[in-house]
C-alpha positions in Angstrom: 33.1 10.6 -104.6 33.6 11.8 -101.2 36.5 14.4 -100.7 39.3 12.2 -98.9 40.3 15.2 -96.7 36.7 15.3 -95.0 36.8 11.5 -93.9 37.7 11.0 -90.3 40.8 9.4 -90.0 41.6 6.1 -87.3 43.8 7.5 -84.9 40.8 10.5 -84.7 38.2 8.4 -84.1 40.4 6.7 -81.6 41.0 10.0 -79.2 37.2 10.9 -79.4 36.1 7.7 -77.8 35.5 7.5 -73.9 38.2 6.1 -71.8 37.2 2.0 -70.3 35.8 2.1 -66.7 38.2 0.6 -64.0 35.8 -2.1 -62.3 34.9 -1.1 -58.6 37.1 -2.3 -55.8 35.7 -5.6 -54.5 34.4 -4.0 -50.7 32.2 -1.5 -52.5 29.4 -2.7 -51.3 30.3 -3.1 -47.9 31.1 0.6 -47.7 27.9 1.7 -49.6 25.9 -1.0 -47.4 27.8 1.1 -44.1 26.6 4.0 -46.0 23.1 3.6 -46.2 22.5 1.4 -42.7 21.8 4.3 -40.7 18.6 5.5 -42.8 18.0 1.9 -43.5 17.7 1.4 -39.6 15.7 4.8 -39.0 13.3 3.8 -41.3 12.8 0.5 -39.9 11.9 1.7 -36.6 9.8 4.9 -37.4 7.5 2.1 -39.2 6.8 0.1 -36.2 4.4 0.8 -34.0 4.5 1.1 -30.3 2.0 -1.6 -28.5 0.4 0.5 -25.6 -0.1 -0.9 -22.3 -1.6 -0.5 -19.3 -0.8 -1.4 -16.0 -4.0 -1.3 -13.3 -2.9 1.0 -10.8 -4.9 -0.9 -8.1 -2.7 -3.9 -8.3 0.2 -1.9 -7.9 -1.2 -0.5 -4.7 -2.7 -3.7 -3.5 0.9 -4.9 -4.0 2.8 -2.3 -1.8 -0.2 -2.7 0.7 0.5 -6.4 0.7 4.7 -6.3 1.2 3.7 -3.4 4.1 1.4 -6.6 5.3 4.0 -9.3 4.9 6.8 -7.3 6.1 4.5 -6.4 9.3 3.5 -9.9 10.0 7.0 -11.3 9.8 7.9 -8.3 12.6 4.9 -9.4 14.5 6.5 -13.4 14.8 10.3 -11.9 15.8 9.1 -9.8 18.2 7.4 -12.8 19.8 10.4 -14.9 19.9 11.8 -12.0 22.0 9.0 -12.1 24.5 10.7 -13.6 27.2 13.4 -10.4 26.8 13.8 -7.4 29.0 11.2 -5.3 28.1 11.5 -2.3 26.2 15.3 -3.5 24.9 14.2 -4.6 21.7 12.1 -1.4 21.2 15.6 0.9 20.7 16.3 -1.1 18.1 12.5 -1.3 16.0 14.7 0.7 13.0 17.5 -2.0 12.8 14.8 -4.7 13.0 12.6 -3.0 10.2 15.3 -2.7 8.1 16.8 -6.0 8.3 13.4 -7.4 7.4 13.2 -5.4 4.3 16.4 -6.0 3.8 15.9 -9.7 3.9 12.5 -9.5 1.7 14.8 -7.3 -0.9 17.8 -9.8 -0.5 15.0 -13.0 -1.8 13.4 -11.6 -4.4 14.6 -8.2 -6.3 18.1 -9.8 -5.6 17.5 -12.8 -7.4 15.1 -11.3 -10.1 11.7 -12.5 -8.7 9.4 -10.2 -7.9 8.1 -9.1 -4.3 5.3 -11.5 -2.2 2.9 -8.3 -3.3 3.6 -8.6 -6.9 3.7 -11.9 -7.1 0.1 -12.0 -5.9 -0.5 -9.4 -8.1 1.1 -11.2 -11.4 3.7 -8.1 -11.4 7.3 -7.8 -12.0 9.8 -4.7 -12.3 11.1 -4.0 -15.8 14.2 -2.0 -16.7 12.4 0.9 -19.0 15.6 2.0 -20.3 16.5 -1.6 -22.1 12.9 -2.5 -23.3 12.2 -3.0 -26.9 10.5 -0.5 -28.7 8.0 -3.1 -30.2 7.2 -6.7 -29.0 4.5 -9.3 -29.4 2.5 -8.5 -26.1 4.7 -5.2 -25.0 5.6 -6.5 -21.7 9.1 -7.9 -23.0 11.8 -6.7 -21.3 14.7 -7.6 -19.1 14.6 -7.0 -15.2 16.1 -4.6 -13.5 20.1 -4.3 -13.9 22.5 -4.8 -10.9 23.3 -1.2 -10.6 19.5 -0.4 -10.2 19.0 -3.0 -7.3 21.3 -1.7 -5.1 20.6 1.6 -5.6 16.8 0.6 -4.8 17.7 -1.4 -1.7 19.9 1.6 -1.0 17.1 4.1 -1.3 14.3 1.9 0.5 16.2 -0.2 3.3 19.2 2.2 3.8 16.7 5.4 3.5 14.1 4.2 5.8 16.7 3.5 8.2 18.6 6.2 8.3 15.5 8.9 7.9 14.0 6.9 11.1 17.2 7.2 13.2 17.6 11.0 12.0 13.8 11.8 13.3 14.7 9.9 16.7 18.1 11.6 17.6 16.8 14.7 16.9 14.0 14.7 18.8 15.6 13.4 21.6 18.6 15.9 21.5 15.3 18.3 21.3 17.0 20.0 18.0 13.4 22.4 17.9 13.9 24.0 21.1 14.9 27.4 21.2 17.0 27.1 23.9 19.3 24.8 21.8 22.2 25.8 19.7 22.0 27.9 16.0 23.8 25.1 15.0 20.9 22.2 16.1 18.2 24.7 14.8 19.9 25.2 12.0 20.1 20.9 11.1 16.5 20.9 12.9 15.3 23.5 9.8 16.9 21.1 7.4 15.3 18.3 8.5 11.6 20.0 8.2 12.2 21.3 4.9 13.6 17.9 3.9 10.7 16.2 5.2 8.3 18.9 2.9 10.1 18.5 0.1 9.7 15.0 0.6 6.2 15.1 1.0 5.7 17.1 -1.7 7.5 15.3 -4.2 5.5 12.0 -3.1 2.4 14.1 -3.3 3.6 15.4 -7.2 4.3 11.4 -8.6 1.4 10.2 -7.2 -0.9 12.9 -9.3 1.5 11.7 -12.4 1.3 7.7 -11.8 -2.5 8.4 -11.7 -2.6 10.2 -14.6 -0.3 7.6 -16.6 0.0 4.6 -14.6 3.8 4.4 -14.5 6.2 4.3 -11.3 4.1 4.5 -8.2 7.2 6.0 -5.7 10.0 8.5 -6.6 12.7 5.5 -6.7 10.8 3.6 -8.9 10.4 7.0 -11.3 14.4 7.9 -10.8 15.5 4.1 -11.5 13.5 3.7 -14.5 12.2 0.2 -12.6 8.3 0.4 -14.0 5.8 -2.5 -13.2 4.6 -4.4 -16.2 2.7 -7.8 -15.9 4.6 -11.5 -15.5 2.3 -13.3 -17.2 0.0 -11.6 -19.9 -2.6 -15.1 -19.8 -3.4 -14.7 -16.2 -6.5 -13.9 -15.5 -7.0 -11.5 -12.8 -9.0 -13.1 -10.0 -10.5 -10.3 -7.5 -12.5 -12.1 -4.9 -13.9 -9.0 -2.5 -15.5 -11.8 -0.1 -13.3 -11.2 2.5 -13.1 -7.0 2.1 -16.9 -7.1 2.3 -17.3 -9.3 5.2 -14.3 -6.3 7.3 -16.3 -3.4 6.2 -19.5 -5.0 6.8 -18.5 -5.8 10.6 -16.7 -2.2 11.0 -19.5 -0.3 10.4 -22.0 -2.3 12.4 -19.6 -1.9 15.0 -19.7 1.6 14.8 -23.3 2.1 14.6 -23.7 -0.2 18.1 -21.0 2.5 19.4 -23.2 5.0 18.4 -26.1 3.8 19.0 -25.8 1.7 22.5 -25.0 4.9 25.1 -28.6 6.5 23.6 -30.4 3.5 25.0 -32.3 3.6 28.1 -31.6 -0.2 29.2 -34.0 -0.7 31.9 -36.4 0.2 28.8 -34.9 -2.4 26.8 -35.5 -4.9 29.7 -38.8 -4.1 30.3 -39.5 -4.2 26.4 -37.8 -7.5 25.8 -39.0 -9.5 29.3 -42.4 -10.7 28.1 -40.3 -12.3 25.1 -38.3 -14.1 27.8 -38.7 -18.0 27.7 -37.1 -18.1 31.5 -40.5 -17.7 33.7 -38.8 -19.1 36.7 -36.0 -16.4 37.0 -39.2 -14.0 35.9 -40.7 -14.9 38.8 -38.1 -15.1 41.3 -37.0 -11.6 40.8 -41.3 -10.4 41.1 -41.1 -12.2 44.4 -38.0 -10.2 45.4 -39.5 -6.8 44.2 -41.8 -5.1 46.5 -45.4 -5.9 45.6 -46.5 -2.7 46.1 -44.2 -0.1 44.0 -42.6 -3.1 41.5 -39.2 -2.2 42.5 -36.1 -3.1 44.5 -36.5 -3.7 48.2 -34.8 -0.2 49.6 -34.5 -0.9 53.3 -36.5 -4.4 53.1 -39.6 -4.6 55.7 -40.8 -8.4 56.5 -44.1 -8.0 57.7 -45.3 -10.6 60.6 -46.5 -13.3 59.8 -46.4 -13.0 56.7 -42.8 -13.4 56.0 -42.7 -14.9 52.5 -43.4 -11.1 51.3 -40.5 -8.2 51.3 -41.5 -4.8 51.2 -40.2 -1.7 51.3 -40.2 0.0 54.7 -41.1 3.6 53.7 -43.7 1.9 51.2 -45.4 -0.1 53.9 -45.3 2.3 57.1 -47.6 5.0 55.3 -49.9 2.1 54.3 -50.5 0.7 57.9 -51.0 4.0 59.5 -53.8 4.0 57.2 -54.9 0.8 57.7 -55.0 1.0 61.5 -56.8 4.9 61.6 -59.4 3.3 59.0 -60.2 0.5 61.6 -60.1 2.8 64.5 -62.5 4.5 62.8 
């Protein structure tokens, strides 16, 4: 029989027991669920993978030749409703023309989220890069540009062009280079060079990147984020080079005639193409109105009597009678 003193008594067994657990507040899992979002979300996007496109980099230059095109052509038809103006008055104001019709071809079409006559030829559109989805179906989702970024980019285009333009005019007409001038015009005159370089430079820089990687063809396109993608990803891309072939085919037979017409001798020529001629009658006429004897020109025409149907020459015939006459007096 067990010793009672070394059973455990109730209230022992009791105290050794572990306390109940308190059941967890009822928003517990929204806080762990805020918890563990974050990495949840992280995860979800290092998984996905980036659809790679590519944009051809001719049809991005075939569209800004094409607006250059359209915008030229719609100056070309303005300028001919002024043709009955003064002359010369609506030359002052070629910048404030040019820039009202870019203004007006940025006003119809970035405005209002269509894309340019070039692009639209061209199946393009401009996509705000900073708001496209990482991922898509085709990779050419993505929302236009935002407000903010078309006026900056009419700013930069219309309101740049013009003001540059009107810059390069008054300062060559105040004659800001000359030496003569003052520190103060050479001084704006040096800014304007090394603006101009900088310029130049820059343009030259993003070109050798946008043919490396295909992406914003100007610097406004590279500082707005505005890229070209393709509008519709189904459209075939019809290139029909009928039209470029027949224009280079023309120029440079044109240029070879250039070249090659002043080396010909065209009395050569004549002579080598008149037996070809199917005109006998004007063949004829102008060997009547040669001199028989030398084949050429009448110079100082002789009629000789009575036989007045032929034209000689005078010096040709003279020498020829003289002999004529001392062989019969012989």
């Amino acid at each position: 029989m067990a010793d009672p003193k070394t059973l455990p008594s109730p209230s022992a067994s009791t105290e050794s027991s572990p306390p109940p657990q308190l059941p967890p507040p009822a928003d517990a899992w929204a806080v762990e669920n805020r918890r563990l979002l974050p990495q949840w979300e992280s995860t979800r996007d290092s998984s996905k993978i980036v659809i790679p496109i590519s944009i051809s980099r001719v049809n991005q230059f075939d569209a800004a030749r094409l607006d250059v095109e359209m915008s030229a052509m719609l100056k070309e038809q303005l300028v001919k409703v002024f043709s009955l103006v003064k002359p010369g008055l609506l030359f002052q104001y070629e910048p404030e023309l040019d820039a009202f019709l870019e203004f007006l071809i940025w006003r119809f079409s970035i405005w209002v989220d269509k894309p340019t006559p070039g692009n639209a030829l061209m199946n393009l559109r401009y996509r705000d890069e900073r708001a496209a989805p990482i991922t898509g179906k085709e990779g050419l989702e993505g929302p236009g540009l935002s407000v903010s970024q078309k006026i900056l980019y009419c700013v930069s285009t219309v309101g740049g062009q013009y003001i540059w333009s009107r810059l390069q005019s008054f300062s060559a007409f105040r004659r800001w280079g000359d030496s003569e001038q003052r520190p103060l015009a050479r001084r704006a005159w040096g800014l304007v060079q090394h603006a101009e370089g900088l310029y130049r430079a820059s343009s030259f820089f993003n070109l050798l990147l946008f043919l490396y990687g295909g992406r914003y063809k100007t610097i406004v396109e590279r500082i707005l984020k505005a890229r070209l993608v393709y509008g519709s990803p189904k459209m075939n891309r019809a290139v029909s080079f009928e039209y470029m072939n027949r224009q280079l085919v023309w120029n440079e037979f044109s240029e070879m005639l250039l070249l090659l017409l002043p080396l010909l001798n065209s009395s050569s020529v004549k002579k080598f193409l008149l037996p070809f001629s199917k005109d006998k009658s004007a063949s004829s006429s102008s060997d009547e109105a040669n001199c028989p004897i030398c084949r050429s020109s009448p110079s100082i025409p002789f009629v000789a009597l009575p036989c007045i149907a032929i034209i000689a020459c005078k010096h040709v015939v003279q020498p020829q009678a003289h002999i004529d006459v001392h062989g019969v007096m012989r």
